[in-house]
C-alpha positions as CSV (number, residue, x, y, z in Angstrom):
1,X,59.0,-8.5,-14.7
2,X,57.0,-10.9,-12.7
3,X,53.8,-9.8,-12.0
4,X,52.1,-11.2,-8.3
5,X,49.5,-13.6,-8.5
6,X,46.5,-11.0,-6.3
7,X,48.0,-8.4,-9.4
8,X,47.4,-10.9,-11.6
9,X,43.6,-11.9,-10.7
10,X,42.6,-8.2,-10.3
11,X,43.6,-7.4,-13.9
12,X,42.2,-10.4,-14.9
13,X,38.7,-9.7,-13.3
14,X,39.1,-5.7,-14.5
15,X,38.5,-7.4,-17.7
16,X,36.2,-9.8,-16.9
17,X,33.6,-7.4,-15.4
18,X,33.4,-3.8,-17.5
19,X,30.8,-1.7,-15.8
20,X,28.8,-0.8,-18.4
21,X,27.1,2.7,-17.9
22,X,23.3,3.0,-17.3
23,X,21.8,5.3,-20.0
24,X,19.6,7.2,-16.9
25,X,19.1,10.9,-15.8
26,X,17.2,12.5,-13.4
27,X,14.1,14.2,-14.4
28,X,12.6,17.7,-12.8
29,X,9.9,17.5,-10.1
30,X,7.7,19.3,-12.9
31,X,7.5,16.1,-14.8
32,X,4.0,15.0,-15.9
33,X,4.7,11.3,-13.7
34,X,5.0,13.5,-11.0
35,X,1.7,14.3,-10.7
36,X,0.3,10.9,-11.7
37,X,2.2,8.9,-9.3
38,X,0.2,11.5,-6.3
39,X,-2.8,11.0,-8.3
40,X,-3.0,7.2,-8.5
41,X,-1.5,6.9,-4.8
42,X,-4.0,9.4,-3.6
43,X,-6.8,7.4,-5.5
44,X,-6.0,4.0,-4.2
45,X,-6.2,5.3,-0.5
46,X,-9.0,6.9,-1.4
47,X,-10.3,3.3,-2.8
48,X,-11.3,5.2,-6.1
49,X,-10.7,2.0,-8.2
50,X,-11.8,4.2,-11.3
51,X,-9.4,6.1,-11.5
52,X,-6.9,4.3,-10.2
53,X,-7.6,1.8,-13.1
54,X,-7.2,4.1,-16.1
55,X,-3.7,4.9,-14.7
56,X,-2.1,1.5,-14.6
57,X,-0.9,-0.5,-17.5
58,X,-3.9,-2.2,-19.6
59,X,-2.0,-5.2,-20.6
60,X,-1.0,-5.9,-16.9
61,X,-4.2,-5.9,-15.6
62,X,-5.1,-8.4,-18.1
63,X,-2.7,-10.2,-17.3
64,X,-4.1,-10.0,-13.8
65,X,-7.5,-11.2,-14.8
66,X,-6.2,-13.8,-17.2
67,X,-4.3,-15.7,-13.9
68,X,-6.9,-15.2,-11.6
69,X,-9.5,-16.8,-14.0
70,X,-7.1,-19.5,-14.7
71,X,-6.9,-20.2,-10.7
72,X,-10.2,-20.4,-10.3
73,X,-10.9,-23.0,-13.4
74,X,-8.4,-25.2,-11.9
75,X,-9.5,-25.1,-8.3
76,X,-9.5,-28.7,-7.0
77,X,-13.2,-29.0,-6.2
78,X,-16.4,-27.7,-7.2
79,X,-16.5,-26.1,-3.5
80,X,-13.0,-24.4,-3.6
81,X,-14.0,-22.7,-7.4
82,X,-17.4,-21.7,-5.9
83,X,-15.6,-19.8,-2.8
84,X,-13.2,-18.3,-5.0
85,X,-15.6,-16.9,-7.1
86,X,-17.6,-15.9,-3.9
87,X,-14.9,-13.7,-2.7
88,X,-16.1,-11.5,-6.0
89,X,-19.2,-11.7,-5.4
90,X,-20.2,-13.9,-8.9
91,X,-21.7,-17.0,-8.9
92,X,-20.2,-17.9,-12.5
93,X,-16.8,-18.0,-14.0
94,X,-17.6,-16.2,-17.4
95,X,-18.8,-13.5,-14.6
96,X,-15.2,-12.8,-14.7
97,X,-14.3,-13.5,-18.2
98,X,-16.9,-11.1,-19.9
99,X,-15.3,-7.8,-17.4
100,X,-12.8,-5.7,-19.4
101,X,-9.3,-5.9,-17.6
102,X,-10.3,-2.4,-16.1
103,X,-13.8,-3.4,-14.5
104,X,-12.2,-6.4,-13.3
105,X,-9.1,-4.3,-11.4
106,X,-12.0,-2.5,-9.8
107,X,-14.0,-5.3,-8.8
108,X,-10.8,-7.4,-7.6
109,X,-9.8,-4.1,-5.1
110,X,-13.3,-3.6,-3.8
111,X,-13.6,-6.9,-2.8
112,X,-9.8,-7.0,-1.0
113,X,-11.0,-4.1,1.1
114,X,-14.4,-6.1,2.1
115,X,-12.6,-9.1,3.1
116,X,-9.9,-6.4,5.0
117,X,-12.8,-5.1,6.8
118,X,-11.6,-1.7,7.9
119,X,-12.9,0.0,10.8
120,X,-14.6,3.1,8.8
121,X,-12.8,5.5,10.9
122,X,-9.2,4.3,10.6
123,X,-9.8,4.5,6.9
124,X,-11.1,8.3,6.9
125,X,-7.9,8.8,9.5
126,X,-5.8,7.2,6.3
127,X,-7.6,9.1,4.0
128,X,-7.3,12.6,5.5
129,X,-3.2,12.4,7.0
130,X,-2.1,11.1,3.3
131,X,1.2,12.8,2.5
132,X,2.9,11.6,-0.7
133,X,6.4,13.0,-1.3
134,X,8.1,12.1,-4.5
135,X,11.5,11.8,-3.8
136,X,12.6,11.4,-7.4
137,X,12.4,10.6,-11.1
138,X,14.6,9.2,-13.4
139,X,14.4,7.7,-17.1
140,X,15.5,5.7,-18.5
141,X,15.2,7.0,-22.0
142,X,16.3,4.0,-24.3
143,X,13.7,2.2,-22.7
144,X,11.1,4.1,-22.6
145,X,10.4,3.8,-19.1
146,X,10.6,6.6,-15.6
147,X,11.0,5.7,-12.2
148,X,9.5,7.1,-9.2
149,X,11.1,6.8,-5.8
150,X,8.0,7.9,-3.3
151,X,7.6,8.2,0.0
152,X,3.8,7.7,2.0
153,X,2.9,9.0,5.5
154,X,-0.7,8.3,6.7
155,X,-2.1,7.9,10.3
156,X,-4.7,5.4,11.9
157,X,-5.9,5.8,15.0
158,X,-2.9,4.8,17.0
159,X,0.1,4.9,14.6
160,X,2.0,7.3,11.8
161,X,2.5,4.9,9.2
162,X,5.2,5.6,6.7
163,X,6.2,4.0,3.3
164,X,8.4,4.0,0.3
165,X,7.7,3.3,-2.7
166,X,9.2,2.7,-6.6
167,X,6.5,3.1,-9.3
168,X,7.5,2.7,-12.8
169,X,5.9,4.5,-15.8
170,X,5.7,3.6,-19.8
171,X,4.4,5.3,-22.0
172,X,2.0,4.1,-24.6
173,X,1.0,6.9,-27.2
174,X,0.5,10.0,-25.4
175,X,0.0,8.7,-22.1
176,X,2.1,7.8,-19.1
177,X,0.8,4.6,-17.6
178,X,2.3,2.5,-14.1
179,X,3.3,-0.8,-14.7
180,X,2.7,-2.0,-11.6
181,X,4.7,-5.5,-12.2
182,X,8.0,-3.6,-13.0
183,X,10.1,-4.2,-10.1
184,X,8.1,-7.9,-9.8
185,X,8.5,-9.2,-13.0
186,X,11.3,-9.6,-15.4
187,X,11.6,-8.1,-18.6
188,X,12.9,-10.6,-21.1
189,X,14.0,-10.2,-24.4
190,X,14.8,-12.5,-26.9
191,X,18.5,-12.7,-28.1
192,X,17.9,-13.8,-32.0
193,X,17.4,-10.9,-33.2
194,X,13.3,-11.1,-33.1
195,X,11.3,-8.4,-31.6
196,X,11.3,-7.7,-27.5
197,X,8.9,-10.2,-25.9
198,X,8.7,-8.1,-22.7
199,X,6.6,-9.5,-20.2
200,X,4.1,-6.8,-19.6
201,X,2.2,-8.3,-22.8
């Protein structure tokens, strides 16, 4: 029997491309990255870089530091390096270098929100209409990692402004910790058989 050449291609391509599938389940909305994710949401409207920072990943936020040190040393001029470091409030670059990855998160957001300039009441309207729904949360458990789907509602003084989020989770010893970089980043690991260089170190 002659089989058709669009028969043909289709089993061909069936083989082709096998649909592996994804080792994932849902979690319950009890889940301890439940309550984080509101926590650390909560805290960065709230601008409470403290506690925001201990929630978040160490190794990416110095990564964070690391490239925004390396910016600044290779600034064009003299000038350019000395408005960079401006924007942070330091005069010198070891200013930056002697934070730990955590005090530097902190002092990074702070001085975001300066430049932003808020008018103080749209950011107590913000701060006081917060609603954070989490939508869902699923792991991946040969990975390691959990995924939040989120969604935001806050107000200014003119506008309902909503938001949705996906925060992923890892969790290093007991803790849960966002890796903010997740969805941003790849993860890449090595295919000789040496250990996972994932990009969050």
């Amino acid at each position: 029997m002659q089989i058709s050449r669009p028969l043909f291609l289709t089993l061909a391509l069936s083989l082709v491309f096998i649909i592996e599938p994804v080792s994932a389940a849902p979690l319950p909305a009890d889940h301890p990255c439940s309550a984080l994710v509101k926590k650390y949401l909560t805290s960065v409207v709230q601008q409470d870089w403290k506690t925001a920072a201990v929630l978040l990943l160490p190794s990416s936020l110095d990564r964070k530091q690391k490239e925004t040190v390396s910016v600044i040393k290779t600034a064009p001029t003299m000038t350019e390096e000395a408005q960079m470091l401006e924007r942070f409030g330091v005069k010198e670059i070891r200013d930056l270098e002697k934070l730990t990855p955590q005090e530097f998160y902190m002092l990074d957001r702070d001085a975001w929100h300066k430049r932003i300039n808020a008018a103080a009441e749209v950011t107590k309207r913000k701060q006081d209409t917060l609603k954070i729904d989490v939508l869902g949360l699923v792991e991946e458990k040969d990975k390691g990692y959990v995924h939040a789907t989120v969604r935001t509602s806050q107000e200014t003084l003119t506008d309902r402004i909503e938001e949705l989020f996906l925060i992923s989770f890892v969790k290093e010893g007991e803790n849960w910790l966002i890796w903010p970089e997740m969805k941003d980043r790849p993860i890449i690991t090595p295919l000789d058989g040496k250990a996972a260089t994932e990009d969050k170190k």
